[in-house]
C-alpha positions in Angstrom: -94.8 193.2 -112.4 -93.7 190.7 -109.4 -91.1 191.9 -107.0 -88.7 189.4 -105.6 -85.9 189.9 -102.7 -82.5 190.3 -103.8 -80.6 187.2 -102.7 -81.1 187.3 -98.9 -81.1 191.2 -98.5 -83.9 193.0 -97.7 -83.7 194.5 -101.1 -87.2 194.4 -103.7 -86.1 193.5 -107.5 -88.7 193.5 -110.1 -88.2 190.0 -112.3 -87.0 191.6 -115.5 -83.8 193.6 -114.6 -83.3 195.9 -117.9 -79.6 195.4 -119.1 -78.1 198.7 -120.1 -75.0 198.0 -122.4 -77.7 198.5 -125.5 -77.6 202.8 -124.3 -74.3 204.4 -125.0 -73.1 206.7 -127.6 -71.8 204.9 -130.8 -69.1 206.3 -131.4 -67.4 205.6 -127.8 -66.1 202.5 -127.4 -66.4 199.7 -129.3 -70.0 198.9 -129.9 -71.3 200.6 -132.8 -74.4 199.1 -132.5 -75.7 200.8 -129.5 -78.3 203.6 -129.0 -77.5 206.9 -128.2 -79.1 209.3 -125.9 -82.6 209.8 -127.9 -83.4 206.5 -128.5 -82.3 205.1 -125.6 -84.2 207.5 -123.8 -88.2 205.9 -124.6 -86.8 202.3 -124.2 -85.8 203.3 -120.7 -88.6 205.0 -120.2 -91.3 202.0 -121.1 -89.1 199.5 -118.9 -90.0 202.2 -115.7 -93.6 202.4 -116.8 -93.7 198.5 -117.4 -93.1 198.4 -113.5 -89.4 197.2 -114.1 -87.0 198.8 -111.2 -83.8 196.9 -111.7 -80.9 199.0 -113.8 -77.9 197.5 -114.5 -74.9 199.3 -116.6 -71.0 199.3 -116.3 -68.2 201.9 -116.4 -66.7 200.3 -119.3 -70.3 200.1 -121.6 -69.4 202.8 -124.3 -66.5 204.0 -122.6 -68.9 205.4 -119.4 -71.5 206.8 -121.9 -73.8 204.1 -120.9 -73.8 205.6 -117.7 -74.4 209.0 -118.5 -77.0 207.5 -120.6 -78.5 205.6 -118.3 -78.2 208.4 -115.3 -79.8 211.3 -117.4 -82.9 209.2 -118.3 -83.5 207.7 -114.9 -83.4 211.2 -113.2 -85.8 212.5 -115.6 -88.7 210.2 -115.5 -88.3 208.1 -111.9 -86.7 209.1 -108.5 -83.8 207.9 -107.2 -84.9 206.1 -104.2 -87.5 204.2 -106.6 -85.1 202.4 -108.6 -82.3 199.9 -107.7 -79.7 201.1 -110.1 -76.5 198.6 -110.7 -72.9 199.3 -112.0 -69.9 197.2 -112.4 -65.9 197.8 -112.0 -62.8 195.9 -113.7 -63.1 196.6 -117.6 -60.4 199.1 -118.4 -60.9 203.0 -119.0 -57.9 204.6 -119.4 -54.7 203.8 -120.9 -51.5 202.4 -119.0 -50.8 201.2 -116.0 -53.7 201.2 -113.4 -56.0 201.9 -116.1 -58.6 198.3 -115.5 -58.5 196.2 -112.6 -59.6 195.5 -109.2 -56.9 196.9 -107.0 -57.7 199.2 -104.4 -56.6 202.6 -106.2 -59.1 201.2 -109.0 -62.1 200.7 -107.5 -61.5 204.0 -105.6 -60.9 205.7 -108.4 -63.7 204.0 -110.5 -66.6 204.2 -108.4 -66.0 208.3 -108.0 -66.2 208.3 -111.7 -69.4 206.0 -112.2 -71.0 207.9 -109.8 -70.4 211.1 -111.4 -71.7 209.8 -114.8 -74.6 208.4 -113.2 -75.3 211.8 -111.4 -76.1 210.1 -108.5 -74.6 210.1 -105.1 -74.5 206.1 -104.6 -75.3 203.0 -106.2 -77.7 200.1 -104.9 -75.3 197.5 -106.3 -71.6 197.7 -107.1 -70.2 194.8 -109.2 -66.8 193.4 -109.3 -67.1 192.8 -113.6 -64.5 189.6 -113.6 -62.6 188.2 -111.6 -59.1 189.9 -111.0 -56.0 187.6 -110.6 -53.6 190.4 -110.6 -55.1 191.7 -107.5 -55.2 189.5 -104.5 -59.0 189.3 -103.7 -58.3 190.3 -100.2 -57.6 194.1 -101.2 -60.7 194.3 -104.0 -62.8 192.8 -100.7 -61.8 195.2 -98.4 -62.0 198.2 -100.7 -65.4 196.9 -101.3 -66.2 197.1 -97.9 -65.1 200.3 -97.7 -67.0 201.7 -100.5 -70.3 200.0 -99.0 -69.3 201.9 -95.8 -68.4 205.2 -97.2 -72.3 205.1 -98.8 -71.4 204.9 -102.3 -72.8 201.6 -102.2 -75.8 199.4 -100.7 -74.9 195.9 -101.9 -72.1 194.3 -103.5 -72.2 191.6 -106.3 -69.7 189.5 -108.5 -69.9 188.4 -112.1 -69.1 185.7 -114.1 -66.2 183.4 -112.6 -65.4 180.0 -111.3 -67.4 178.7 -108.3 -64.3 177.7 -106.2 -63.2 181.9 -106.3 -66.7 183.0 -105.6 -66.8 180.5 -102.4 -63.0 181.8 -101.7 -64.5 185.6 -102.1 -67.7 184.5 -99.8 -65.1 182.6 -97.1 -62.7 185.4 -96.7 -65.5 187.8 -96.6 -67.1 186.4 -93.5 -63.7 185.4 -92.0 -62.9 189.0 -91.8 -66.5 191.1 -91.3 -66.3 193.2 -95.0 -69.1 193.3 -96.7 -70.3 190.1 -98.3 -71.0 189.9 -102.1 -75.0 189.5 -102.3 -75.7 188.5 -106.3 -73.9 186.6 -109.0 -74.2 188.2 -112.3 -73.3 185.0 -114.7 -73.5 183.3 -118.4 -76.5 181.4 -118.1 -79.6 180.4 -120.7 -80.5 177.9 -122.8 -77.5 177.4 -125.0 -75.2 177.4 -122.0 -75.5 175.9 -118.8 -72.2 175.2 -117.5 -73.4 177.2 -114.5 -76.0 174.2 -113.0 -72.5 172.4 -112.2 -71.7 174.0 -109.4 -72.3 177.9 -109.6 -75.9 177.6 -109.0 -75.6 175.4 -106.3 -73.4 177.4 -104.7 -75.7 180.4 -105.2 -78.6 178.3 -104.2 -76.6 177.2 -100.8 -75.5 180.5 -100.1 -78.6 182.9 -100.2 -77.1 184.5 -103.4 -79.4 186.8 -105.5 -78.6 184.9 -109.4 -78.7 187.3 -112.2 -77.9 185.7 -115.9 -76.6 188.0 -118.4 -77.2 187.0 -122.0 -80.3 185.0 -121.1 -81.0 185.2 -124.8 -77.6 183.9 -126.4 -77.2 187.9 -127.5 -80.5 187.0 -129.4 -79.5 184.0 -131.0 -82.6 182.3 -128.9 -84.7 184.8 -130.5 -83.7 184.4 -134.6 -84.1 181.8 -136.7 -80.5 179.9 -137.0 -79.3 181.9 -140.3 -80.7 185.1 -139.4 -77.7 188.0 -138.9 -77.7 190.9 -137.2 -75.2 194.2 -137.0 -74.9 193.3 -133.4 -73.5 189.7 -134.4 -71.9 190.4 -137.1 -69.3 192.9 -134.9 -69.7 191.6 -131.5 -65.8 189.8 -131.6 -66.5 188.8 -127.5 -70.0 187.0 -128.4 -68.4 185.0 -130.9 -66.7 183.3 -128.0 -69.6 182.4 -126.3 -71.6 179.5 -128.4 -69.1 177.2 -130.2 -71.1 173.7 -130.7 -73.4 174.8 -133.5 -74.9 171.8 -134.3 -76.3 171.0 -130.7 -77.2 175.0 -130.4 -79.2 175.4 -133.3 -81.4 171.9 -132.5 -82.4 173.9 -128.9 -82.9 176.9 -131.4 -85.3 174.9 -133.4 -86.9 173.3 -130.0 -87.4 176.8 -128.9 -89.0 177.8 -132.1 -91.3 174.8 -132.2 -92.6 175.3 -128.7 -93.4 179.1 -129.3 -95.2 178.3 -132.3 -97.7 176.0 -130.4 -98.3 178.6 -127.7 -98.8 181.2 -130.2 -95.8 183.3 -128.4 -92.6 184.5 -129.6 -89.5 182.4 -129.2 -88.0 185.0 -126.5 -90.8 185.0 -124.5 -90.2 181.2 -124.4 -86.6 181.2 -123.5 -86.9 183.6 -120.5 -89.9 181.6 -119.0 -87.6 178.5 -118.9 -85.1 180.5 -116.9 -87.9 182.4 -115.0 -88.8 178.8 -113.4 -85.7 178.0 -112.7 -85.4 178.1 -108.9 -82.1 179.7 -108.3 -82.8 182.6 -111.1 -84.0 185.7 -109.3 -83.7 188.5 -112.5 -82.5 187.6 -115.9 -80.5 190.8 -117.6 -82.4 191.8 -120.5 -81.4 193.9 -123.3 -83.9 195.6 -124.9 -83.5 197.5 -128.3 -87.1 197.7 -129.4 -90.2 198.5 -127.4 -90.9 194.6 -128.1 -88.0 192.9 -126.5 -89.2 194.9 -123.4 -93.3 193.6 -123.8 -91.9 190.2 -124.4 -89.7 190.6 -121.9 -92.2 191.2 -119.0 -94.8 188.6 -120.6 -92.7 186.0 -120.0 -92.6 186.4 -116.4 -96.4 184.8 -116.1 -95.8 182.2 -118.3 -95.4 178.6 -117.2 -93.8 175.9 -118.9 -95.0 172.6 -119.1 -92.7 169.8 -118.1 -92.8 168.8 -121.4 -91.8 171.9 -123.0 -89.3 171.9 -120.7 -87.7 168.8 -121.6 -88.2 169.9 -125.2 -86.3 172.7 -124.8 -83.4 171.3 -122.8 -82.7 167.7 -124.0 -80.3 168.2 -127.0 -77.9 170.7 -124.5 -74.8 168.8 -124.3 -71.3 170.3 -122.8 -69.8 173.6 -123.7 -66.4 174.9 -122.8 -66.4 177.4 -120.3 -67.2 180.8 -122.0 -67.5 183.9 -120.3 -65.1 184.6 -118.0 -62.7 187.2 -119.4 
């Protein structure tokens, strides 16, 4: 496994970041697809014994069981300070008013309760999930800050949003000394790539640690155009996210065609094309079977031709903006 910095911290990330929403109880929440404790628990295991270090989960995954999850499993087969463990804040969890958000009582209140399910005493990186426009970003900076400076967190990072508020979060952040947000955790892979307009840029500019979610189009890079799965068929936000079908399932087939000429599977194929992309530091990978993890890790060594690059890219055309909410 290669280690890269995070952003410009000082921080070591392996290149596979292991995507937790998969681990959380079915019946919490609304994924019933997930995997509960037990078979969560060798999944998580193999990633940490594949050399991957990078954990990322979120309060709202399975209404905080992916947490719990996540923080059992990690305690039992790595130590803390081995592992950079990631959680995010916004998605709500509880009912009425100040039950979601990014206001100041929020995040207060929210990172207390991560850290609880985690069983841990801080988290390496604390993630604003969305952007907030309730809130003014000023107060979710500050309280930020002051999360980062109480110890409950080492790093701050943002998710998916437009690149003129991420440069307003970065301005305001340095105008008044709080705690600058260190990654972007964004839509980004084959089937979309809105984000090379001008979030990547600004990522690339900035020193900003880029790490896609979905790198796989929740699988769809991985199947064969027709092909279902349980995950797809009740996933009501990831219908949102590919909506030119035609266009989508020629890169599918592209994908397909290039994997069977290097004798590797499709996936492996997808993440290497974001793996070379220079502003990619981790793709978020969710991993369901012991394969997705192997595949996962294999793709990290394996280069691209220019070629198979352009193969894989040239029937992209534009995509509405998908992601952000």
């Amino acid at each position: 496994m290669e280690y890269v910095k995070l952003g410009r911290t000082g921080l070591d990330v392996s290149r596979v970041c292991l995507g937790c929403m998969t681990y959380g109880e079915p019946q919490r929440g609304n994924h019933a697809w997930t995997l509960d404790d037990a078979a969560s628990r060798p999944l998580i295991r193999k990633a940490i014994d594949l050399g991957i270090n990078f954990f990322d989960t979120a309060n709202v995954y399975s209404d905080g069981s992916s947490e719990e999850i996540v923080g059992r499993v990690l305690k039992e087969f790595t130590q803390r300070d081995a592992i950079v463990l990631a959680t995010k804040v916004h998605g709500r969890m509880h009912a009425g008013p100040n039950g979601m958000g990014l206001s100041r009582k929020s995040i207060m209140a929210q990172i207390d309760h991560s850290l609880r399910r985690l069983g841990t005493d801080y988290v390496d990186l604390y993630q604003i999930h969305r952007w907030d426009p309730h809130t003014p970003i000023e107060e979710t900076l500050e309280a930020m800050h002051d999360v980062v400076k109480a110890g409950k967190a080492r790093y701050i990072g943002a998710s998916s949003m437009y690149a003129w508020q991420f440069s307003k979060a970065l301005y305001l952040a340095e105008q008044h000394g709080w705690t600058r947000f260190a990654t972007m955790q964004n839509h980004y892979n084959l089937l979309y790539r809105e984000e090379e307009r001008e979030m990547m840029p600004l990522c690339q500019s900035q020193g900003i640690g880029v790490i896609p979610w979905s790198p796989l189009a929740r699988g769809r890079l991985t199947r064969d155009w027709n092909d279902t799965t349980e995950r797809m068929q009740t996933d009501e936000f990831g219908k949102t996210l590919y909506t030119v079908p035609d266009a989508d399932k020629r890169i599918v087939e592209a994908v397909a065609k290039v994997a069977a000429a290097r004798g590797v599977s499709k996936a492996q194929v997808a993440l290497a094309w974001m793996a070379q992309k220079p502003f990619i530091t981790a793709p978020i990978v969710g991993a369901s079977k012991a394969q997705h993890l192997d595949d996962a890790v294999a793709a990290m060594s394996l280069v691209l031709t220019p070629e198979e690059i352009s193969a894989v890219e040239e029937h992209y055309v534009p995509h509405e903006i998908a992601g952000h909410s």
